[in-house]
Jmol script that loads the backbone (N, CA, C; Angstrom):
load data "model"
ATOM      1  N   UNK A   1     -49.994  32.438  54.394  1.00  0.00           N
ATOM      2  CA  UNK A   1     -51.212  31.788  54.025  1.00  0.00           C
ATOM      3  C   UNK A   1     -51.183  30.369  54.578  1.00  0.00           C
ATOM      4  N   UNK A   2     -51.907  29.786  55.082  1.00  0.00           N
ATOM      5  CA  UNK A   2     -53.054  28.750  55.854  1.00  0.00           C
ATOM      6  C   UNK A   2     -53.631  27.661  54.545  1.00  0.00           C
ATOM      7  N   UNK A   3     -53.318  26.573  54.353  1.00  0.00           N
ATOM      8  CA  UNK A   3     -54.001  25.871  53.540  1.00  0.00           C
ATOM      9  C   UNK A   3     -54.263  24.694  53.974  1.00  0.00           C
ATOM     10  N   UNK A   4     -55.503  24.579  54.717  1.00  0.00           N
ATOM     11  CA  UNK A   4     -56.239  23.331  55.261  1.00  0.00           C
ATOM     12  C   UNK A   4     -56.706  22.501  54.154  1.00  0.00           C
ATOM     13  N   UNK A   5     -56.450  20.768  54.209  1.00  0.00           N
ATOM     14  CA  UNK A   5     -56.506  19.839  53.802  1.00  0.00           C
ATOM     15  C   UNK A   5     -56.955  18.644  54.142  1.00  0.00           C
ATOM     16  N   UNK A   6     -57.457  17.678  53.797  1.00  0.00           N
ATOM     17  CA  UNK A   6     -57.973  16.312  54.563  1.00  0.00           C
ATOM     18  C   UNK A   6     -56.194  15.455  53.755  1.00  0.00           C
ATOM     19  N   UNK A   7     -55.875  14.355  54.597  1.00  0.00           N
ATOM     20  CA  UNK A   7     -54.724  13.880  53.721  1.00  0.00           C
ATOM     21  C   UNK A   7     -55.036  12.513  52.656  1.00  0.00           C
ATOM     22  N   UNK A   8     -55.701  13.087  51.830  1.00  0.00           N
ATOM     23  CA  UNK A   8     -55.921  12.391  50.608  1.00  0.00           C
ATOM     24  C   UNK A   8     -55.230  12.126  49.729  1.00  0.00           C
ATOM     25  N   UNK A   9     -54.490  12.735  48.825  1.00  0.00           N
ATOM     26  CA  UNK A   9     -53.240  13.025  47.951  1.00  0.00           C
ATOM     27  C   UNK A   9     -51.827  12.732  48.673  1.00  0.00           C
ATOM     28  N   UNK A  10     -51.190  12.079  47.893  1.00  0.00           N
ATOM     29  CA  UNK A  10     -49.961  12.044  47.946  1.00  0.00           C
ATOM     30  C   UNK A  10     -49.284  12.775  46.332  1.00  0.00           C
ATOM     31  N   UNK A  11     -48.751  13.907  47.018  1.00  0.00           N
ATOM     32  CA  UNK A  11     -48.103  14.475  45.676  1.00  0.00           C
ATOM     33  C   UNK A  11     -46.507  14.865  45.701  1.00  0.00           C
ATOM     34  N   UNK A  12     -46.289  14.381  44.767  1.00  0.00           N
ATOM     35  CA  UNK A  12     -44.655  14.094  43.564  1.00  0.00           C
ATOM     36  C   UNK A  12     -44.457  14.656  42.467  1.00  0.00           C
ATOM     37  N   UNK A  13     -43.146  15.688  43.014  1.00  0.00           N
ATOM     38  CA  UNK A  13     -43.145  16.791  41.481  1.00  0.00           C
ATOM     39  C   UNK A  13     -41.612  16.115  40.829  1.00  0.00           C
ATOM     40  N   UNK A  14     -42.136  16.391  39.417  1.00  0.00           N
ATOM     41  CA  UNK A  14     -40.686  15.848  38.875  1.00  0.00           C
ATOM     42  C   UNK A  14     -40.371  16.764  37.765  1.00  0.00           C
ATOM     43  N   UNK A  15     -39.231  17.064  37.127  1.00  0.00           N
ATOM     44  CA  UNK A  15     -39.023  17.739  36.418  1.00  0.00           C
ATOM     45  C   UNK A  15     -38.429  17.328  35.040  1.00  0.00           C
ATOM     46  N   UNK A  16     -38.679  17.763  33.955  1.00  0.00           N
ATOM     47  CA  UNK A  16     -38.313  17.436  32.575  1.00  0.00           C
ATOM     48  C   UNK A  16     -37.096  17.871  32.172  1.00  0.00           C
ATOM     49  N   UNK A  17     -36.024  17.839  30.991  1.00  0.00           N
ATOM     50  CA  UNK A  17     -34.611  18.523  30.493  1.00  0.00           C
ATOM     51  C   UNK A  17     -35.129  20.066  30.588  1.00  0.00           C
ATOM     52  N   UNK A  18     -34.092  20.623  30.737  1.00  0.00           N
ATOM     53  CA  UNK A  18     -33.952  22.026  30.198  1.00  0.00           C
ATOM     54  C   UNK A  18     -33.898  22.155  28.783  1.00  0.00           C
ATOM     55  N   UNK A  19     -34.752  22.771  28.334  1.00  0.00           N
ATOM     56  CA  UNK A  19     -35.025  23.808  27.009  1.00  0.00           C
ATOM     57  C   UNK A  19     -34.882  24.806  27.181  1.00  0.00           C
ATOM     58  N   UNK A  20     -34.430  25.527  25.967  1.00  0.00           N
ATOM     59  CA  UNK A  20     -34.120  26.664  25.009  1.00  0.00           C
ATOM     60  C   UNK A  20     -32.737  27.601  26.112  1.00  0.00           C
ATOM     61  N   UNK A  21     -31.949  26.733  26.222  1.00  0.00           N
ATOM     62  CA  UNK A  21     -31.082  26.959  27.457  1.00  0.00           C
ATOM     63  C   UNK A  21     -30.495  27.989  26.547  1.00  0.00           C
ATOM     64  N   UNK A  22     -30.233  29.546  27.148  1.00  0.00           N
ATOM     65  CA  UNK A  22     -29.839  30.302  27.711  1.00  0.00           C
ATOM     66  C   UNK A  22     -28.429  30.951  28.263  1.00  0.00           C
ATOM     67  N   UNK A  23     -26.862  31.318  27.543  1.00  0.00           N
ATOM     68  CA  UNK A  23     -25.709  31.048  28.678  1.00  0.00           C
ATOM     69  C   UNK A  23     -25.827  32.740  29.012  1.00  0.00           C
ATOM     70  N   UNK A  24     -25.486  32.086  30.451  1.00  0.00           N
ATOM     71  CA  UNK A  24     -25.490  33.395  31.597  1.00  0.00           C
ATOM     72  C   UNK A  24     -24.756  34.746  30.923  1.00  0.00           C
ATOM     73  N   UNK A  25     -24.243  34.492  30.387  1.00  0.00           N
ATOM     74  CA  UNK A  25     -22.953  35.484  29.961  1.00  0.00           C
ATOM     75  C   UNK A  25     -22.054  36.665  31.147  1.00  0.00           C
ATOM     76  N   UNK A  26     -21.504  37.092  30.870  1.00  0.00           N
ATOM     77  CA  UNK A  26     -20.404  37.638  31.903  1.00  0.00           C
ATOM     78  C   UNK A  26     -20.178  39.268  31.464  1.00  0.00           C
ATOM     79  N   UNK A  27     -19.954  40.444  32.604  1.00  0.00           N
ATOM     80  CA  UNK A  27     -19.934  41.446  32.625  1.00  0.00           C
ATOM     81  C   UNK A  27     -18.975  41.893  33.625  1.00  0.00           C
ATOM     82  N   UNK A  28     -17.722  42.841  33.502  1.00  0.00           N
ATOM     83  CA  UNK A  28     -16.923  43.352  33.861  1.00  0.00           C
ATOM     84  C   UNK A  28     -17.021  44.646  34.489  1.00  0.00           C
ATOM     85  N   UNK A  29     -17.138  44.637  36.009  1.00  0.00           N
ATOM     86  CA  UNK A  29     -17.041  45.863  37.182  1.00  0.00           C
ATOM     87  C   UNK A  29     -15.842  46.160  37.453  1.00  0.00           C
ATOM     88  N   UNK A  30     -15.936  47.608  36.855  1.00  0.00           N
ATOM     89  CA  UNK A  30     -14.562  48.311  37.346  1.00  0.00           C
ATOM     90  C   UNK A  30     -14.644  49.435  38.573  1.00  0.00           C
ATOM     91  N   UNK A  31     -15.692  49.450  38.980  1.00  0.00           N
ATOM     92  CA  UNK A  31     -16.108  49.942  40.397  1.00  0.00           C
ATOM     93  C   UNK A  31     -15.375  49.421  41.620  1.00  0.00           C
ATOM     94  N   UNK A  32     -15.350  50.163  42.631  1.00  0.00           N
ATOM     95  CA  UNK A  32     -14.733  50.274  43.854  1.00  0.00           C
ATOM     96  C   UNK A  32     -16.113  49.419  44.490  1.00  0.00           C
ATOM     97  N   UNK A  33     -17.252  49.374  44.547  1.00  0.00           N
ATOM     98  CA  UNK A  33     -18.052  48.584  44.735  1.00  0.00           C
ATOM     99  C   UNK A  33     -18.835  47.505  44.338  1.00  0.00           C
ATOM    100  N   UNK A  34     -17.814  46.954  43.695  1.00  0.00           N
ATOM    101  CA  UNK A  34     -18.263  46.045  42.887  1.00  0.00           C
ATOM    102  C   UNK A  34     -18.399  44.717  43.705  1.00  0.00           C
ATOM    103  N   UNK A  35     -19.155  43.681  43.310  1.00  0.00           N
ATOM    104  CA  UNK A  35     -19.464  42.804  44.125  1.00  0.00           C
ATOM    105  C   UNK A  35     -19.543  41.208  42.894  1.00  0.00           C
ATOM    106  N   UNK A  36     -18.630  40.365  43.176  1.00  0.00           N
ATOM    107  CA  UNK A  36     -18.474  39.523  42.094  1.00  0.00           C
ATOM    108  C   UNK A  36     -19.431  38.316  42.325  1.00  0.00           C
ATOM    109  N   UNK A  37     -19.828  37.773  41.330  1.00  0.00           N
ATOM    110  CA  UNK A  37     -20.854  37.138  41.216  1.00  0.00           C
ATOM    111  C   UNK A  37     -20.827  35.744  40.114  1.00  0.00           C
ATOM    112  N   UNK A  38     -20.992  34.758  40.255  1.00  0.00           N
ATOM    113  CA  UNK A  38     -20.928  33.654  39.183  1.00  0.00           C
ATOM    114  C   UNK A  38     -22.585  33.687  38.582  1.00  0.00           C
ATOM    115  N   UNK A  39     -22.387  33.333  37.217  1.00  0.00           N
ATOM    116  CA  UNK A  39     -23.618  33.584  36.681  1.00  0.00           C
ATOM    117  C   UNK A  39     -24.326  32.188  36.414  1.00  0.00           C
ATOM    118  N   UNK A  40     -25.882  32.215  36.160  1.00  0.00           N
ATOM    119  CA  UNK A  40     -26.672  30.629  35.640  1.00  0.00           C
ATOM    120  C   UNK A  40     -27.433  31.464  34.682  1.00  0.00           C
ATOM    121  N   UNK A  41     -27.070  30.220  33.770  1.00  0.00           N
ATOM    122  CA  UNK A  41     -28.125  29.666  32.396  1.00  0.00           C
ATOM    123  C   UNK A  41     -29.581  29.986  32.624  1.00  0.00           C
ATOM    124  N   UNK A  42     -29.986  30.808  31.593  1.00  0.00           N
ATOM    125  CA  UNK A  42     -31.675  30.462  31.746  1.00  0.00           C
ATOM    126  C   UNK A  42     -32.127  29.739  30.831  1.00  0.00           C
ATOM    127  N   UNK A  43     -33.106  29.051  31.145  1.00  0.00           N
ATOM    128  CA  UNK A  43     -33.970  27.740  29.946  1.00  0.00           C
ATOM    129  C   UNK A  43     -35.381  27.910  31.085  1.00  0.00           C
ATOM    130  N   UNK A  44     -35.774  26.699  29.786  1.00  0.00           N
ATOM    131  CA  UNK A  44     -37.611  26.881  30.199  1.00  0.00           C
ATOM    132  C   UNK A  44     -37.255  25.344  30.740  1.00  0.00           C
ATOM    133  N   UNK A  45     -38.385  24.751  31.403  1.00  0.00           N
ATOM    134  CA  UNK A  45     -38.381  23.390  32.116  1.00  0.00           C
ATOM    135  C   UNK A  45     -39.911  23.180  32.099  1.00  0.00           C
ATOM    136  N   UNK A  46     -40.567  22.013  32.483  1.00  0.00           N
ATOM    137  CA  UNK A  46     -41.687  21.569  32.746  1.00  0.00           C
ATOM    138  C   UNK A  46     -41.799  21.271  33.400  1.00  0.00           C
ATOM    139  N   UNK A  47     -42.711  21.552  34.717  1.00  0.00           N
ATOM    140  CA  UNK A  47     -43.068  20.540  35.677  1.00  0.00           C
ATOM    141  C   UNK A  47     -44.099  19.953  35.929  1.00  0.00           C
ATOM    142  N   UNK A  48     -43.917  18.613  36.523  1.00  0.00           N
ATOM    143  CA  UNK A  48     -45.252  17.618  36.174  1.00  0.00           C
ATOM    144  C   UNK A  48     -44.960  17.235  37.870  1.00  0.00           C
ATOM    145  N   UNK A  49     -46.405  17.534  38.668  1.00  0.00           N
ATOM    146  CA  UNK A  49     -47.297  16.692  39.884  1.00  0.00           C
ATOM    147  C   UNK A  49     -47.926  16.036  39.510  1.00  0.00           C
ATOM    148  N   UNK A  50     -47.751  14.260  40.374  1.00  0.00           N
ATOM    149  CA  UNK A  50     -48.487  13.416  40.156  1.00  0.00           C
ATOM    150  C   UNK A  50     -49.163  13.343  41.477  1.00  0.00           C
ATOM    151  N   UNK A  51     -50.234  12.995  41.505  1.00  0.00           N
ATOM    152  CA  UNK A  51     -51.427  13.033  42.651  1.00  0.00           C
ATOM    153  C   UNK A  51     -51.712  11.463  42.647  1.00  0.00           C
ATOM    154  N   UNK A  52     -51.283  11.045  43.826  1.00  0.00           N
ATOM    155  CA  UNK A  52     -51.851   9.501  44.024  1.00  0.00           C
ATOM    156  C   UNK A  52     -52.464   9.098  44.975  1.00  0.00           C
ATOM    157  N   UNK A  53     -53.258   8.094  45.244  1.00  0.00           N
ATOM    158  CA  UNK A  53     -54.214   7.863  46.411  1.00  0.00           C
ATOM    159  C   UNK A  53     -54.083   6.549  46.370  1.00  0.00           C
ATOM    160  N   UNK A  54     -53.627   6.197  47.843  1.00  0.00           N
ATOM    161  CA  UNK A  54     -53.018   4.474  47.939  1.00  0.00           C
ATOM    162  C   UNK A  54     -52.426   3.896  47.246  1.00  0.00           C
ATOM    163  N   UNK A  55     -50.959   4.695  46.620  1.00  0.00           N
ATOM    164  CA  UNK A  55     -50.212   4.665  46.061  1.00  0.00           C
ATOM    165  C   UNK A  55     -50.242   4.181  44.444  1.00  0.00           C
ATOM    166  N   UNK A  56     -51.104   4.297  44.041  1.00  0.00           N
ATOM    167  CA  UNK A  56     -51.714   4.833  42.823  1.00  0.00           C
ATOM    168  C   UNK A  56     -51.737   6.071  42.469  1.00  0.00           C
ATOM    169  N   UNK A  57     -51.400   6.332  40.940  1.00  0.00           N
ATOM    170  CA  UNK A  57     -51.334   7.582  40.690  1.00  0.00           C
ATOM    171  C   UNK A  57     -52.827   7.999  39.939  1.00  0.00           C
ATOM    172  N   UNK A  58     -53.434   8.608  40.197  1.00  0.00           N
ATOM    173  CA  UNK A  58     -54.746   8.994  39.764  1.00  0.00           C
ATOM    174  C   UNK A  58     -54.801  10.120  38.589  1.00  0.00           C
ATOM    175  N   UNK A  59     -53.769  11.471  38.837  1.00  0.00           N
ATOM    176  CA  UNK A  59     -54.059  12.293  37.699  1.00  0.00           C
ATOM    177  C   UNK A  59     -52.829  13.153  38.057  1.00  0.00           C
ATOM    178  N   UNK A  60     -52.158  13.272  37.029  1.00  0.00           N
ATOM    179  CA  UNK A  60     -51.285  14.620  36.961  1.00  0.00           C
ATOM    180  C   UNK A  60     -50.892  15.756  36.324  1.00  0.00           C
ATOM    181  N   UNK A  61     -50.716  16.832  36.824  1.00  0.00           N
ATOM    182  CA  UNK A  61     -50.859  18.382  36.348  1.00  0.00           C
ATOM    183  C   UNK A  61     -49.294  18.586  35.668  1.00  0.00           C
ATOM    184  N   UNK A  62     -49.685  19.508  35.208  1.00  0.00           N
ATOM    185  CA  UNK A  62     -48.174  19.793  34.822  1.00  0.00           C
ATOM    186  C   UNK A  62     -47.996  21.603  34.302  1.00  0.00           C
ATOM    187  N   UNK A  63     -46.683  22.019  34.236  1.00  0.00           N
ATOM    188  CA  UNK A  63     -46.835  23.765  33.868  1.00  0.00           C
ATOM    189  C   UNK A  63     -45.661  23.779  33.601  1.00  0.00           C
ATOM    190  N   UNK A  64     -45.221  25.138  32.727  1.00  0.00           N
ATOM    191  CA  UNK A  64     -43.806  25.542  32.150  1.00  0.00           C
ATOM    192  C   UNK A  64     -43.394  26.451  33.324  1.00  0.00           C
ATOM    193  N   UNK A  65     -41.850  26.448  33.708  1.00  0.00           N
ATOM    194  CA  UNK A  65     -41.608  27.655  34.494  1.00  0.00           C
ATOM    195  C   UNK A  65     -40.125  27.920  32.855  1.00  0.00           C
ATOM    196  N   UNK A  66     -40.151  29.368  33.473  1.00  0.00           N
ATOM    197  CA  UNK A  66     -38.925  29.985  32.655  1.00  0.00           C
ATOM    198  C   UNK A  66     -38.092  30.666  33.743  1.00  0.00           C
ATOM    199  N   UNK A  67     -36.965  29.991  33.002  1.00  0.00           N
ATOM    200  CA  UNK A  67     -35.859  31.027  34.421  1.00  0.00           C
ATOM    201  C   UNK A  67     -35.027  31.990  33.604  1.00  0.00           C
ATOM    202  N   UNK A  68     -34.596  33.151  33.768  1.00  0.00           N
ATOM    203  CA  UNK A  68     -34.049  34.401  32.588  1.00  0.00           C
ATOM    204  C   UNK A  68     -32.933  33.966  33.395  1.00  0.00           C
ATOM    205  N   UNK A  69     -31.508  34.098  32.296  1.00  0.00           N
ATOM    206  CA  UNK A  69     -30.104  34.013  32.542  1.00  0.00           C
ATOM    207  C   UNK A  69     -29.786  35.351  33.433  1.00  0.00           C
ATOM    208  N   UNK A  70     -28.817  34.850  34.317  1.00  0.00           N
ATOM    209  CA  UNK A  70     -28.256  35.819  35.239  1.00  0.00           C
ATOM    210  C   UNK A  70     -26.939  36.383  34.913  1.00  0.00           C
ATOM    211  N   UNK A  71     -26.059  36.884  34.332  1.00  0.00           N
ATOM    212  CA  UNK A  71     -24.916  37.244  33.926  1.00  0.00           C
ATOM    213  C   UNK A  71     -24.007  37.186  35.113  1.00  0.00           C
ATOM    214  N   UNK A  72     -22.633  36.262  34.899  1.00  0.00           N
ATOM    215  CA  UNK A  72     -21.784  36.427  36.213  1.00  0.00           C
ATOM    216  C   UNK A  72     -20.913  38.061  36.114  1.00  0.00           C
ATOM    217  N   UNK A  73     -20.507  38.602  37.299  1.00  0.00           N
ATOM    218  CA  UNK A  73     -19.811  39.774  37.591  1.00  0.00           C
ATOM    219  C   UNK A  73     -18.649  39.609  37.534  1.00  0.00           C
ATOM    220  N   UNK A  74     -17.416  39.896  37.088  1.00  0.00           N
ATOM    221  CA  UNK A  74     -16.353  39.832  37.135  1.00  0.00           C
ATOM    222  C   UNK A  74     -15.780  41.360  37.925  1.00  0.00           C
ATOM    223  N   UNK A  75     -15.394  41.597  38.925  1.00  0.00           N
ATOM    224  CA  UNK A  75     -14.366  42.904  39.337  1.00  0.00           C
ATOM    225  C   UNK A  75     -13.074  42.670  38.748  1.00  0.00           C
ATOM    226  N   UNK A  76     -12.964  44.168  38.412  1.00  0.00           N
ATOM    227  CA  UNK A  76     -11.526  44.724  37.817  1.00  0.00           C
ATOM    228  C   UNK A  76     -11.514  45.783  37.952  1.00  0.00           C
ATOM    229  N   UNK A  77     -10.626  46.257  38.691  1.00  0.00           N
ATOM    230  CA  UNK A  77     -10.789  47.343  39.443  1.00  0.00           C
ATOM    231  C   UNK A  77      -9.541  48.721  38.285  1.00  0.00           C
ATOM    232  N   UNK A  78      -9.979  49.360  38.124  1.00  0.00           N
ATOM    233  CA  UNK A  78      -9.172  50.155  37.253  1.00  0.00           C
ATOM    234  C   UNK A  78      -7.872  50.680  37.811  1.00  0.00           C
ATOM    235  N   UNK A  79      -6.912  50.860  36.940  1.00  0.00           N
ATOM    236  CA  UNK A  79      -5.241  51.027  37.840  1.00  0.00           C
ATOM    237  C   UNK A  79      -4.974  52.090  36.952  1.00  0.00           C
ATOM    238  N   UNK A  80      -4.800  53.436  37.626  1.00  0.00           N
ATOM    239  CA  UNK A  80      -4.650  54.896  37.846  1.00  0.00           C
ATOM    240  C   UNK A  80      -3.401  55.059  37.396  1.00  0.00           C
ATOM    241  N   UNK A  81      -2.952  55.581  36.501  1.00  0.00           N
ATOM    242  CA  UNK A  81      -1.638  55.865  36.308  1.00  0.00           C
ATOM    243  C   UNK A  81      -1.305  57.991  36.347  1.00  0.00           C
ATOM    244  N   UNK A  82      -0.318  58.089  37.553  1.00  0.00           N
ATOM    245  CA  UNK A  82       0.314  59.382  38.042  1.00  0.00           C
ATOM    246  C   UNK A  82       1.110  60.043  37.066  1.00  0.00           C
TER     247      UNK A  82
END
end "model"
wireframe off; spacefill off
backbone 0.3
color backbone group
């Protein structure tokens, strides 16, 4: 996508603390294909664009993003006893 503009705006995103943080937690592959992985925290955040014109800030937007926790992978590969 194409988004034509005149250059009016100068815009600046900034971001707020993490809320309702989330720990990744961890899960154990005992597969031959297992593929190990470090995990991140999910929390909610805010983000705020400020829109300025001749370096004045005129008006700014703002929205929640949420990020869902990713669990890290641990391999352990199972040992076969004959």
């Amino acid at each position: 996508m194409t988004l034509w503009s005149s250059p009016q705006w100068q815009v600046t995103s900034d971001h707020g603390a993490r809320t309702n943080v989330v720990p990744a937690g961890r899960k154990v592959d005992h597969s031959r294909a297992c593929t190990a992985r470090t995990g991140r925290d999910g929390f909610d955040v805010t983000v705020t664009r400020s829109f300025a014109e001749g370096g004045q800030v005129d008006h700014t937007s703002s929205y929640s993003v949420s990020y869902a926790p990713v669990s890290a992978v641990v391999c352990r590969p199972r040992h076969h006893r004959h």
